[in-house]
PDB file of N, H, CA, C and O in Angstrom:
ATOM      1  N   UNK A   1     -59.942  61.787 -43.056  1.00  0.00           N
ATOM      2  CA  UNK A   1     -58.982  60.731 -43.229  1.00  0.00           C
ATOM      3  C   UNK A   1     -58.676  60.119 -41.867  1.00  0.00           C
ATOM      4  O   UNK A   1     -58.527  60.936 -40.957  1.00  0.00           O
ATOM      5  N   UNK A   2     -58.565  58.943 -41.592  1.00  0.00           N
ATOM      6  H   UNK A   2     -58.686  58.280 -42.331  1.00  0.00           H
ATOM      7  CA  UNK A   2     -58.379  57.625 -40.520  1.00  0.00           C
ATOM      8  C   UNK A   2     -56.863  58.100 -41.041  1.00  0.00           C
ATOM      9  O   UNK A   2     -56.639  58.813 -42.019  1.00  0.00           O
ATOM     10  N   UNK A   3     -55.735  57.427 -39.990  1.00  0.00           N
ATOM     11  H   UNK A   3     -55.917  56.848 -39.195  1.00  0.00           H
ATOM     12  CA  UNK A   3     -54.555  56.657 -39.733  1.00  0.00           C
ATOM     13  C   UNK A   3     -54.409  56.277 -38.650  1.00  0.00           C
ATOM     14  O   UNK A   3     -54.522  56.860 -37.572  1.00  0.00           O
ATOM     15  N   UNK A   4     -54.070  54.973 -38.977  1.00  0.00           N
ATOM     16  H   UNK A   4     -53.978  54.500 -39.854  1.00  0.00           H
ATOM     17  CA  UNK A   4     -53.660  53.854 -37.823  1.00  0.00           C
ATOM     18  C   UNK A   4     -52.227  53.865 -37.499  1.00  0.00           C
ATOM     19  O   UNK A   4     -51.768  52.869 -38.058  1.00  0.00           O
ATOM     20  N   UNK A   5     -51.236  54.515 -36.848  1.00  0.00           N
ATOM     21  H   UNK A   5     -51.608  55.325 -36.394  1.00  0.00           H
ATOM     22  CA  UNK A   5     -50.349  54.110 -36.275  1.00  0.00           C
ATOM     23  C   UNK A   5     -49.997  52.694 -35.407  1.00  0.00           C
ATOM     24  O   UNK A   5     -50.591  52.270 -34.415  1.00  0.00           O
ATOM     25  N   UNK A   6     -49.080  52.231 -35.963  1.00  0.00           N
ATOM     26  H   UNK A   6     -48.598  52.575 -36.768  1.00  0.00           H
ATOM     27  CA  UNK A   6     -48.834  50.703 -35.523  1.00  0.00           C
ATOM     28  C   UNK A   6     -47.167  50.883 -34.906  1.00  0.00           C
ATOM     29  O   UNK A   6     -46.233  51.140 -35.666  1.00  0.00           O
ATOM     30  N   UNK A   7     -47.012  50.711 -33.508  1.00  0.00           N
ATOM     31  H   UNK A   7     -47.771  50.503 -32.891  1.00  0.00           H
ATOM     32  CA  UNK A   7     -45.836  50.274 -33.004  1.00  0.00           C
ATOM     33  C   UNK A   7     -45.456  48.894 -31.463  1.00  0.00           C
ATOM     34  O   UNK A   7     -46.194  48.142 -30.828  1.00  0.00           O
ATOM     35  N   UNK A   8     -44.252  49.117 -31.438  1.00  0.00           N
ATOM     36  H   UNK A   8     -43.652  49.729 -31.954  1.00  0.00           H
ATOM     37  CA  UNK A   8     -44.044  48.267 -30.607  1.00  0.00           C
ATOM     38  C   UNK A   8     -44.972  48.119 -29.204  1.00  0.00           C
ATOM     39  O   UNK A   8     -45.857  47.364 -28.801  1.00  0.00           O
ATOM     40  N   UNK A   9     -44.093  49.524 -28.609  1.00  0.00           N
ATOM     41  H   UNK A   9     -43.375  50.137 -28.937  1.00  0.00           H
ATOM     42  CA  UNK A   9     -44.692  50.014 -27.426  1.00  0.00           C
ATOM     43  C   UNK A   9     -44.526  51.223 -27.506  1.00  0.00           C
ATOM     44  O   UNK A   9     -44.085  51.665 -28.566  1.00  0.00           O
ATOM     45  N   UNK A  10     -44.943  52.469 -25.999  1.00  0.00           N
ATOM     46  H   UNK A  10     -45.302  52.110 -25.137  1.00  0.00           H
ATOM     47  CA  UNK A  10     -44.511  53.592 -26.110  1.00  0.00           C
ATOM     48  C   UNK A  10     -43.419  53.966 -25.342  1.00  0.00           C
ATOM     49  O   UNK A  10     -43.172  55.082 -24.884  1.00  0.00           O
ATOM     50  N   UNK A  11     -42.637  52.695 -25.215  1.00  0.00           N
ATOM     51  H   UNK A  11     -42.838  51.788 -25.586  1.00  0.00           H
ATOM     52  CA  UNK A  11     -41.531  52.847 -24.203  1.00  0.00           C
ATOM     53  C   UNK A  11     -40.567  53.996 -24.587  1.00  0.00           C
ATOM     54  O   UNK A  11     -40.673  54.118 -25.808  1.00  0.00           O
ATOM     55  N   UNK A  12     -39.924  54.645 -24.242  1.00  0.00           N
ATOM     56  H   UNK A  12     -39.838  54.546 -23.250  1.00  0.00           H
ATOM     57  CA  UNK A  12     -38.938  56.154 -24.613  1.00  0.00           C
ATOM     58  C   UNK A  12     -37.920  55.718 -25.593  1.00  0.00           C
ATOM     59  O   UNK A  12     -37.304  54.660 -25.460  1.00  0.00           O
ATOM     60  N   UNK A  13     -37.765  56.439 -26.461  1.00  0.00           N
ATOM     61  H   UNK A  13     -38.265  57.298 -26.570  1.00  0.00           H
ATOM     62  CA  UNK A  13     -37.052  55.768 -27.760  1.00  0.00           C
ATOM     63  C   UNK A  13     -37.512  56.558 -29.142  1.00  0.00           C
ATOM     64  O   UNK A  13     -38.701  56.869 -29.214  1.00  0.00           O
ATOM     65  N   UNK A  14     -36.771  56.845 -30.073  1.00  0.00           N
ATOM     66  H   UNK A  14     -35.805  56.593 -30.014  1.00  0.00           H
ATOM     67  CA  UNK A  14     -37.106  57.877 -31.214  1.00  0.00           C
ATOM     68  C   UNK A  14     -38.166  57.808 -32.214  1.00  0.00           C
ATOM     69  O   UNK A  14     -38.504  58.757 -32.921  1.00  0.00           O
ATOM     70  N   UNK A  15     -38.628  56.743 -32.239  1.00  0.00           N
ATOM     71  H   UNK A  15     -38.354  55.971 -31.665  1.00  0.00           H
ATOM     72  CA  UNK A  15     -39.850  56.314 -33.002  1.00  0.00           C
ATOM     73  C   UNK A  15     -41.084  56.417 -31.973  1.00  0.00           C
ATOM     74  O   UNK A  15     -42.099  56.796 -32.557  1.00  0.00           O
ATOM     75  N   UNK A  16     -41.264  56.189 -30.642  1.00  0.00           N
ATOM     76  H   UNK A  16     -40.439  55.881 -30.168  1.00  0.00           H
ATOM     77  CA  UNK A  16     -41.689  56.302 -29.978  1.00  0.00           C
ATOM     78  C   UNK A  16     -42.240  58.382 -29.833  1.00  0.00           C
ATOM     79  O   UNK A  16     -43.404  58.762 -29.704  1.00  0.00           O
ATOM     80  N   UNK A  17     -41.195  59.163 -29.898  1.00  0.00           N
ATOM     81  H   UNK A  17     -40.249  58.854 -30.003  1.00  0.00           H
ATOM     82  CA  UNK A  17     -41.295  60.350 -29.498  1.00  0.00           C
ATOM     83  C   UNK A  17     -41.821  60.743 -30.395  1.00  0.00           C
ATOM     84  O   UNK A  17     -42.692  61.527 -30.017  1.00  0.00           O
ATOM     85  N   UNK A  18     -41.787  60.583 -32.187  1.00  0.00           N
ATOM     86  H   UNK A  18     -41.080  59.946 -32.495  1.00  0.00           H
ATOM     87  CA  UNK A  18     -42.227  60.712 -33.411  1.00  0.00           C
ATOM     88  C   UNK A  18     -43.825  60.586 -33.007  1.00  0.00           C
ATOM     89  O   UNK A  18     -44.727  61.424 -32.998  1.00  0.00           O
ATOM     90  N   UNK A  19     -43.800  59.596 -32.775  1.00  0.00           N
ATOM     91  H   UNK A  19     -43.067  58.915 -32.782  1.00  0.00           H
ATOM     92  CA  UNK A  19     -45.585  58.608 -32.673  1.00  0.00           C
ATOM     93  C   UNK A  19     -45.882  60.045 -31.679  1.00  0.00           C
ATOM     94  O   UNK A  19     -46.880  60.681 -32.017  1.00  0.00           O
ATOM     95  N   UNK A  20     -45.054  60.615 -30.435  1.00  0.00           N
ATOM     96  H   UNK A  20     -44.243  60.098 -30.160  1.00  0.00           H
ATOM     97  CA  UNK A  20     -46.121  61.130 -29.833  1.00  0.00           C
ATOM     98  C   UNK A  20     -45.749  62.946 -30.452  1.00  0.00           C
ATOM     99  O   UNK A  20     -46.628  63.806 -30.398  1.00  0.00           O
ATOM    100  N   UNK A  21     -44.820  63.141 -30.811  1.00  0.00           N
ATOM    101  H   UNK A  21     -44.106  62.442 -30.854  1.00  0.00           H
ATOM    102  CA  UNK A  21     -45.193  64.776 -31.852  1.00  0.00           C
ATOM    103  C   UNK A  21     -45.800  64.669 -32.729  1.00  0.00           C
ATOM    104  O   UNK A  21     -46.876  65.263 -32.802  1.00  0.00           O
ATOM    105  N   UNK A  22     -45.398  63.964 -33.616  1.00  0.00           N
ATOM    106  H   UNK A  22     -44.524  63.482 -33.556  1.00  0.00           H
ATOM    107  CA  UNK A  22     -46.614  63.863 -34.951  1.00  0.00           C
ATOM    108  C   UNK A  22     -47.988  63.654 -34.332  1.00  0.00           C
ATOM    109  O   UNK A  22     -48.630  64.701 -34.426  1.00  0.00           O
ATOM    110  N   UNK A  23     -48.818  62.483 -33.609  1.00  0.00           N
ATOM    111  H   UNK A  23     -48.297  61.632 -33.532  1.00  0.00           H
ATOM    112  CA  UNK A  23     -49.929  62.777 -33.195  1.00  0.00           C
ATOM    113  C   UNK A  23     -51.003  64.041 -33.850  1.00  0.00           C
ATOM    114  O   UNK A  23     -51.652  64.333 -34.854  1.00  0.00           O
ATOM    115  N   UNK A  24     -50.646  64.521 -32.475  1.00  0.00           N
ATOM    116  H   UNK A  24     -50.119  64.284 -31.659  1.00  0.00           H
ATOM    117  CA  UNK A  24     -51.066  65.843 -32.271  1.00  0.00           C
ATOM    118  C   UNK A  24     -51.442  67.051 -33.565  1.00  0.00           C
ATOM    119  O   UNK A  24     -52.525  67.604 -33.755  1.00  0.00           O
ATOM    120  N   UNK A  25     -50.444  67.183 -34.165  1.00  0.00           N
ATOM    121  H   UNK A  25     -49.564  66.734 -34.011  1.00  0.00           H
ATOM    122  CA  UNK A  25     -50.361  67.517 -35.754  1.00  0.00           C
ATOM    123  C   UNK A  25     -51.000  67.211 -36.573  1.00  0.00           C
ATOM    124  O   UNK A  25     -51.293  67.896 -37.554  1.00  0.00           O
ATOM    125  N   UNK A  26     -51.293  66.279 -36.369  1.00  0.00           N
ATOM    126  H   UNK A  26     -51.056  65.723 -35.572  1.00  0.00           H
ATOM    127  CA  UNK A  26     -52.189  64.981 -37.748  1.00  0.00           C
ATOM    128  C   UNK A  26     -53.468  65.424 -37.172  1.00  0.00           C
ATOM    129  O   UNK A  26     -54.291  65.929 -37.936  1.00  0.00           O
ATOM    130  N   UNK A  27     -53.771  65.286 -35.781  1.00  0.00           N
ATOM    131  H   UNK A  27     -53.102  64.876 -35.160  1.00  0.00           H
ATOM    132  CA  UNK A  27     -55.234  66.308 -35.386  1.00  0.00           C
ATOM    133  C   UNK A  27     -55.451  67.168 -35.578  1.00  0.00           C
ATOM    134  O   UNK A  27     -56.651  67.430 -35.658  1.00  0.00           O
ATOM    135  N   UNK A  28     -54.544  68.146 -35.775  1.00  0.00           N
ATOM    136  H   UNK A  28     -53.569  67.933 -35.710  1.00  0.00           H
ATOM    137  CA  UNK A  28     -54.978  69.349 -35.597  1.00  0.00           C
ATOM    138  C   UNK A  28     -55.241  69.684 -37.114  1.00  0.00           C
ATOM    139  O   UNK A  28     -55.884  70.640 -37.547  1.00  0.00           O
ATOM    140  N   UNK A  29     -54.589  68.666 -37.849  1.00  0.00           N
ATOM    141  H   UNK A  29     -54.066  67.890 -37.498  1.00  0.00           H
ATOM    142  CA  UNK A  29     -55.358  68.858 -39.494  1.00  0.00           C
ATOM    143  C   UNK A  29     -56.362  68.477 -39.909  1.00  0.00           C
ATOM    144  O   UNK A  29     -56.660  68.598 -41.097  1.00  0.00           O
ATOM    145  N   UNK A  30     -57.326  67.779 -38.792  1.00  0.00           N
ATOM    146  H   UNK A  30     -57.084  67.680 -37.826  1.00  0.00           H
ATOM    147  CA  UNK A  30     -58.600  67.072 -39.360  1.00  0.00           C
ATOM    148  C   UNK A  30     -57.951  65.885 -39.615  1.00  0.00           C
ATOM    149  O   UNK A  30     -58.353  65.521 -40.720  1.00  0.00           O
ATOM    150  N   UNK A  31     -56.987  64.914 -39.085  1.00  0.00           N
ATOM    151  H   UNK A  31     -56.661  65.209 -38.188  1.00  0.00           H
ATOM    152  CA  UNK A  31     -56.801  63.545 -39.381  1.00  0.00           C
ATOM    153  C   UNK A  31     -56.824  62.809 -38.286  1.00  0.00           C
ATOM    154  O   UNK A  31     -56.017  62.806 -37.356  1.00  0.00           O
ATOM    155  N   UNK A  32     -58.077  61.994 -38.481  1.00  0.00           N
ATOM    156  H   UNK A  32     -58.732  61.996 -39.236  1.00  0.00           H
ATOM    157  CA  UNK A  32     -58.019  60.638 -37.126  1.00  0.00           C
ATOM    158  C   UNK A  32     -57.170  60.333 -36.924  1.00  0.00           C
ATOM    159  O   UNK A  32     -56.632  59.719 -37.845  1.00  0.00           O
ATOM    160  N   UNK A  33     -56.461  60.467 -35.788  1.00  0.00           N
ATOM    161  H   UNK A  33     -56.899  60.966 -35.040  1.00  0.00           H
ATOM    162  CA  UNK A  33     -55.358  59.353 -35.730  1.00  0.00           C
ATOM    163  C   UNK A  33     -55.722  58.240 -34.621  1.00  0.00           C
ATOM    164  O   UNK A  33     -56.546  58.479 -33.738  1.00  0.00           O
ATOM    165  N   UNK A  34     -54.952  56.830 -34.746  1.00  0.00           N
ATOM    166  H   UNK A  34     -54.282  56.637 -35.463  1.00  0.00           H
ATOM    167  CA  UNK A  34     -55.099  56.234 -33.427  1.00  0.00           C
ATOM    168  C   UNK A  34     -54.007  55.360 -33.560  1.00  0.00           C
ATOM    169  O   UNK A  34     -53.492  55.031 -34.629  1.00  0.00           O
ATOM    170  N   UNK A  35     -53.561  54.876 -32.060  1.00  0.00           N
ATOM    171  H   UNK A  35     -53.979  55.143 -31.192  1.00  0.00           H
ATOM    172  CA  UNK A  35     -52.449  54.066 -32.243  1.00  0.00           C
ATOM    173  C   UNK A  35     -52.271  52.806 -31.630  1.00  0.00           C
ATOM    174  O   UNK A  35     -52.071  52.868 -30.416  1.00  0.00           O
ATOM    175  N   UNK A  36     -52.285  51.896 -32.039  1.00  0.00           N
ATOM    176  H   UNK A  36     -52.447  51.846 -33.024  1.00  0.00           H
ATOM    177  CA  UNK A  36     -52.369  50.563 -31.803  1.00  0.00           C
ATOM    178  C   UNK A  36     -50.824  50.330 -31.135  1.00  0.00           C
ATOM    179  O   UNK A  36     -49.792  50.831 -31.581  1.00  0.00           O
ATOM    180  N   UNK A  37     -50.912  49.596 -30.158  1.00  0.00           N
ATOM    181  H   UNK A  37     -51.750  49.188 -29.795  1.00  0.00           H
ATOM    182  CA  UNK A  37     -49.777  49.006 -29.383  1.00  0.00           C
ATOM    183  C   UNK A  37     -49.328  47.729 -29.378  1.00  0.00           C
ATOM    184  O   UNK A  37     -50.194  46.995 -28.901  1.00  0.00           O
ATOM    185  N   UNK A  38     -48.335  47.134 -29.707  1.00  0.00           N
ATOM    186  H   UNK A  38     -47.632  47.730 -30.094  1.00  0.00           H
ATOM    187  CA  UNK A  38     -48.373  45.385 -29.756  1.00  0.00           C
ATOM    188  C   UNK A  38     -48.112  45.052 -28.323  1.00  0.00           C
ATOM    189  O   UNK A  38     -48.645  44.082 -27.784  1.00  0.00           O
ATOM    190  N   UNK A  39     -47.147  46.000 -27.601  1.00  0.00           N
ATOM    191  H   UNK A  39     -46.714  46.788 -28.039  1.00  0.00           H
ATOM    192  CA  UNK A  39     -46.855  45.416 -25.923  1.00  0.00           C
ATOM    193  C   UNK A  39     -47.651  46.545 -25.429  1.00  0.00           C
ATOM    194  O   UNK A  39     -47.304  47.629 -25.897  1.00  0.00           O
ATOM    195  N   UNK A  40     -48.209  46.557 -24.957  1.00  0.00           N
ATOM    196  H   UNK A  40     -48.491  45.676 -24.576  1.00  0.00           H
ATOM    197  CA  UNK A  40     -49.512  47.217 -24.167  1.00  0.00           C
ATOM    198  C   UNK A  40     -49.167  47.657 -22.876  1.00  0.00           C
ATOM    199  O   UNK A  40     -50.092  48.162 -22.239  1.00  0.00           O
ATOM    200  N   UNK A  41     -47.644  47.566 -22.122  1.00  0.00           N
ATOM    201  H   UNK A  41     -46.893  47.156 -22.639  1.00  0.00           H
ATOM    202  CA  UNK A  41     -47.636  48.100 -20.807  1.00  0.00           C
ATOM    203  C   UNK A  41     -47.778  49.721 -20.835  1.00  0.00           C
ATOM    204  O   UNK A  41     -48.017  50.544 -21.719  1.00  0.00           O
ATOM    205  N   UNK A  42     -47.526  49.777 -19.492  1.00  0.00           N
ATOM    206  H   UNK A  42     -47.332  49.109 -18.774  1.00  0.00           H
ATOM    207  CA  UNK A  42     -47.622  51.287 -18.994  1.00  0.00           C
ATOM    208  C   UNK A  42     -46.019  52.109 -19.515  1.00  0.00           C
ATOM    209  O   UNK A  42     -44.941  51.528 -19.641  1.00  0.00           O
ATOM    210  N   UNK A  43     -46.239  53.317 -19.706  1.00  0.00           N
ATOM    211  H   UNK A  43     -47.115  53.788 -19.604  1.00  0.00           H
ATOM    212  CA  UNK A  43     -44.727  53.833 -19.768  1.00  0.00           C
ATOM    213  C   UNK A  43     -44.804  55.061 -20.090  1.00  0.00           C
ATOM    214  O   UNK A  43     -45.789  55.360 -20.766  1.00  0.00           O
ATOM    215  N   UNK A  44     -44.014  55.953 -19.803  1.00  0.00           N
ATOM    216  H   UNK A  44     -43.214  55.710 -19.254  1.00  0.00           H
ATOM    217  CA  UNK A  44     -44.166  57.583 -19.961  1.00  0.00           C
ATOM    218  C   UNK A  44     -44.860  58.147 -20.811  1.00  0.00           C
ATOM    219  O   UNK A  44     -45.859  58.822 -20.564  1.00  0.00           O
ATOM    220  N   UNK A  45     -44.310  57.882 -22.094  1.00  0.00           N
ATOM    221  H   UNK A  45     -43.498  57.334 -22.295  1.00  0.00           H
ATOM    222  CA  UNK A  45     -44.876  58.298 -23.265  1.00  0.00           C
ATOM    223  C   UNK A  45     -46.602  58.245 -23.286  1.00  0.00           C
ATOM    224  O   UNK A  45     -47.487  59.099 -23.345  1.00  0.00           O
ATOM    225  N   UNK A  46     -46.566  57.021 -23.218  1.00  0.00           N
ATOM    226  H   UNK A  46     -45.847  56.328 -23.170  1.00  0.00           H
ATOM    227  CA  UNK A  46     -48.206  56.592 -23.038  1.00  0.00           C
ATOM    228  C   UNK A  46     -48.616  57.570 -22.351  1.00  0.00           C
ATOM    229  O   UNK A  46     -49.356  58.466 -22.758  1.00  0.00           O
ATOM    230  N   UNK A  47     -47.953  57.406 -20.784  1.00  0.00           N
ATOM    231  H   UNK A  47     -47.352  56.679 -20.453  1.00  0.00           H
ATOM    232  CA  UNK A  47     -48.725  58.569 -19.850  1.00  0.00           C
ATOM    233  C   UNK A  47     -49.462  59.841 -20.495  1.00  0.00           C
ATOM    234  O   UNK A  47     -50.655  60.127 -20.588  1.00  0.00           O
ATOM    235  N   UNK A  48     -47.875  60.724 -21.049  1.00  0.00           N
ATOM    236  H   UNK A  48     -46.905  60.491 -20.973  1.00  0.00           H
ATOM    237  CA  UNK A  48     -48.215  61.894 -21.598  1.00  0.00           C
ATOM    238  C   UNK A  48     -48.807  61.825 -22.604  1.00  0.00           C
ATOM    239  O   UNK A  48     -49.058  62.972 -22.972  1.00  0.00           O
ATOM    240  N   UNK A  49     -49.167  61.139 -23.245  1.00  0.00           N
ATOM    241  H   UNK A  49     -48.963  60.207 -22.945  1.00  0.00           H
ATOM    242  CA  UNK A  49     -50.032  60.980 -24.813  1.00  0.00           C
ATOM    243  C   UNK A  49     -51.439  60.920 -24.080  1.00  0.00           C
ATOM    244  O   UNK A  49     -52.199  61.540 -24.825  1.00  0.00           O
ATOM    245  N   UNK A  50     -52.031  60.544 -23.159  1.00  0.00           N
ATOM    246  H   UNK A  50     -51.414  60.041 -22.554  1.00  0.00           H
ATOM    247  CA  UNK A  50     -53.412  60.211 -22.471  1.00  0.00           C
ATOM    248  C   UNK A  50     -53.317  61.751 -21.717  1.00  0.00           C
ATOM    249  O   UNK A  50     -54.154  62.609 -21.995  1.00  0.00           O
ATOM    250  N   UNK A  51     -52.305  61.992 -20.816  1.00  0.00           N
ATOM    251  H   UNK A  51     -51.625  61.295 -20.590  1.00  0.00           H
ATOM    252  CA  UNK A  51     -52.988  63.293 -20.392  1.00  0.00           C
ATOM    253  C   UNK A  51     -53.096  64.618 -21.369  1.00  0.00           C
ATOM    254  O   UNK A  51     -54.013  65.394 -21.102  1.00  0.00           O
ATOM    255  N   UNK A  52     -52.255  64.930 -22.453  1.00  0.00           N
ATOM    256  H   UNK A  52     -51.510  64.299 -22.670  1.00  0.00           H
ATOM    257  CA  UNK A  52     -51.961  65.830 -22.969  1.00  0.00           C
ATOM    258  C   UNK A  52     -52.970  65.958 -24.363  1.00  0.00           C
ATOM    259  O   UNK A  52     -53.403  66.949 -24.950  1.00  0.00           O
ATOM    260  N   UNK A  53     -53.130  64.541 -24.600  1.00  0.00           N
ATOM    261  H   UNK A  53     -52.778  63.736 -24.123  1.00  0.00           H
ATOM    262  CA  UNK A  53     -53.835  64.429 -26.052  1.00  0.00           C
ATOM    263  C   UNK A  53     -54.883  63.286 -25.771  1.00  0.00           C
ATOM    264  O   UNK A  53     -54.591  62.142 -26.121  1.00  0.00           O
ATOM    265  N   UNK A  54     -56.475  63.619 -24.961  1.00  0.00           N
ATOM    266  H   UNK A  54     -56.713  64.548 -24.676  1.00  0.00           H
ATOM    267  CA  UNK A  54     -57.203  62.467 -24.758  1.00  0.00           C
ATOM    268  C   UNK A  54     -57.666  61.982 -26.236  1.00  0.00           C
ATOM    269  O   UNK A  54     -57.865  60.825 -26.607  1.00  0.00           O
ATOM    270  N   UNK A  55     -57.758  62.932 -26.822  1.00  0.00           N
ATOM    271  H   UNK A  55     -57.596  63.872 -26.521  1.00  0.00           H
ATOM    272  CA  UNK A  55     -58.396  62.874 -28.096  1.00  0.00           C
ATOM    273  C   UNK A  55     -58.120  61.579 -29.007  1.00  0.00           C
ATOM    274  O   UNK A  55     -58.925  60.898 -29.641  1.00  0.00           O
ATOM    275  N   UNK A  56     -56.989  61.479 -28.896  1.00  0.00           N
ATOM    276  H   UNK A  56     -56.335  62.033 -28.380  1.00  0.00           H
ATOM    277  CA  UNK A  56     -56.238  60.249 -29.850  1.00  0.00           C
ATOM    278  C   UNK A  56     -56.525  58.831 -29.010  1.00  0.00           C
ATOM    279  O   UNK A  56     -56.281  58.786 -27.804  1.00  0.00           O
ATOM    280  N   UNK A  57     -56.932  57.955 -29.556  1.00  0.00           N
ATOM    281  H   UNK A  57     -57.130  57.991 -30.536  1.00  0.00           H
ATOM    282  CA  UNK A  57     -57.420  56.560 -28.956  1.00  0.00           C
ATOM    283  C   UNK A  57     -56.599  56.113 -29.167  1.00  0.00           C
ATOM    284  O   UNK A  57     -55.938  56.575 -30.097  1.00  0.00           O
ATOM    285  N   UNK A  58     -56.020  54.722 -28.320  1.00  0.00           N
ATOM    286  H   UNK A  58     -56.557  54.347 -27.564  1.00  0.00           H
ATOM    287  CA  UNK A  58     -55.073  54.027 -27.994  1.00  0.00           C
ATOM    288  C   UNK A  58     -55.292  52.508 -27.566  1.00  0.00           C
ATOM    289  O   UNK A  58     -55.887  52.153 -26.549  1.00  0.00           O
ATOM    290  N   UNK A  59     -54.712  51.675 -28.513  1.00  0.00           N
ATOM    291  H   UNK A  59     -54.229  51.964 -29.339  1.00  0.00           H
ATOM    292  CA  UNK A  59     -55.274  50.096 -28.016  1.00  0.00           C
ATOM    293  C   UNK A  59     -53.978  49.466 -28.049  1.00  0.00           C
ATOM    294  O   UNK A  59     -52.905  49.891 -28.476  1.00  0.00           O
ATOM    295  N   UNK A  60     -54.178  48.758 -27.704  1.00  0.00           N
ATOM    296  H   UNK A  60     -55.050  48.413 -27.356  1.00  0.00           H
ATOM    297  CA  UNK A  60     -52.789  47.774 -26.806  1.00  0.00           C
ATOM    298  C   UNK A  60     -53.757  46.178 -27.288  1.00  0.00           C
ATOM    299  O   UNK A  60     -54.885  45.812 -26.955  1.00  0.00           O
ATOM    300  N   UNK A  61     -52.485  45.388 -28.382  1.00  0.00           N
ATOM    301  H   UNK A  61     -51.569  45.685 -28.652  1.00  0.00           H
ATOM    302  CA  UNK A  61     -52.891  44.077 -27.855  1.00  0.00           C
ATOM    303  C   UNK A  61     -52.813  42.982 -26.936  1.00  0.00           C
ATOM    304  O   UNK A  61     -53.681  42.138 -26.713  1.00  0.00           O
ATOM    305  N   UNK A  62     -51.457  43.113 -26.330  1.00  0.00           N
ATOM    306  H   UNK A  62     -50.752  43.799 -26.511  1.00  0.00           H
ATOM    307  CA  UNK A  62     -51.196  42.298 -24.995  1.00  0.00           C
ATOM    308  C   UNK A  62     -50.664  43.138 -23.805  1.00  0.00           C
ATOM    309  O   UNK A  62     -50.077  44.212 -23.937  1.00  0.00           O
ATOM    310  N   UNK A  63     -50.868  42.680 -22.926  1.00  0.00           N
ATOM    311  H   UNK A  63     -51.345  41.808 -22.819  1.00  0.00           H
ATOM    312  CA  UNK A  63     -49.785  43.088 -21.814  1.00  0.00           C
ATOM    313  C   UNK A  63     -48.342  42.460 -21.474  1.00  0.00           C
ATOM    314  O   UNK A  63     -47.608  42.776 -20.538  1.00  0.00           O
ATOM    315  N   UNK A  64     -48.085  41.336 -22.627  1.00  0.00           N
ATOM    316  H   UNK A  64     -48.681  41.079 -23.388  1.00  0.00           H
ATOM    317  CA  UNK A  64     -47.092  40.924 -22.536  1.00  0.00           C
ATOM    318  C   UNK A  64     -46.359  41.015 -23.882  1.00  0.00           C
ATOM    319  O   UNK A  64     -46.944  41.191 -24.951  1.00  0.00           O
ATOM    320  N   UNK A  65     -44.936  40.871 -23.736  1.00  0.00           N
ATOM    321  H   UNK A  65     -44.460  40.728 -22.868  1.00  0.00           H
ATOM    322  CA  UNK A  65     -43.887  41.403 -24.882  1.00  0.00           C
ATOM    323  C   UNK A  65     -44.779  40.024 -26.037  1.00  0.00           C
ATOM    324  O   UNK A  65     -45.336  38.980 -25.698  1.00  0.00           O
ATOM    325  N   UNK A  66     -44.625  40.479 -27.070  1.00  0.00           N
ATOM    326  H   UNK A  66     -44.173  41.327 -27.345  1.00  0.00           H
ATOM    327  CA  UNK A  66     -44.461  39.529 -28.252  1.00  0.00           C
ATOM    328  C   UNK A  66     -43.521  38.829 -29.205  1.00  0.00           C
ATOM    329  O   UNK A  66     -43.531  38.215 -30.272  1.00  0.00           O
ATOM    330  N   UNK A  67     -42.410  39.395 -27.914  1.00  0.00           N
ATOM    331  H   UNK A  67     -42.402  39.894 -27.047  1.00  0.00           H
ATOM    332  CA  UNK A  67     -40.787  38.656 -28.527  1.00  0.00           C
ATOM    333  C   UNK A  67     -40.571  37.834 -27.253  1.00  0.00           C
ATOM    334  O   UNK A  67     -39.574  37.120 -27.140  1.00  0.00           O
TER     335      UNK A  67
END
């Protein structure tokens, strides 16, 4: 099974922390996960989601806000 996670950004914030515990979980059951970004900057979360979990792919559509 694929899932596409869809959010804002990974800026720090409770939906944000969800996106990065659940992750991990959803792998470790045999479920693709990947997570699409609408603001694409840099930010903690992101960080630790790339060093901790390379596994999970990550795309960003802009580098700029979409509001």
């Amino acid at each position: 099974m694929k899932v596409l996670q869809v959010i804002n950004s990974l800026k720090i914030g409770g939906a944000e922390r969800l996106i990065l515990d659940s992750s991990d979980l959803y792998h470790n059951r045999g479920i693709n996960i990947e997570i699409l970004l609408l603001d694409d900057n840099e930010s903690a979360f992101r960080k630790e989601l790339q060093e901790k979990y390379p596994h999970i792919r990550i795309q960003g559509i802009t580098k700029k806000s979409i509001y």
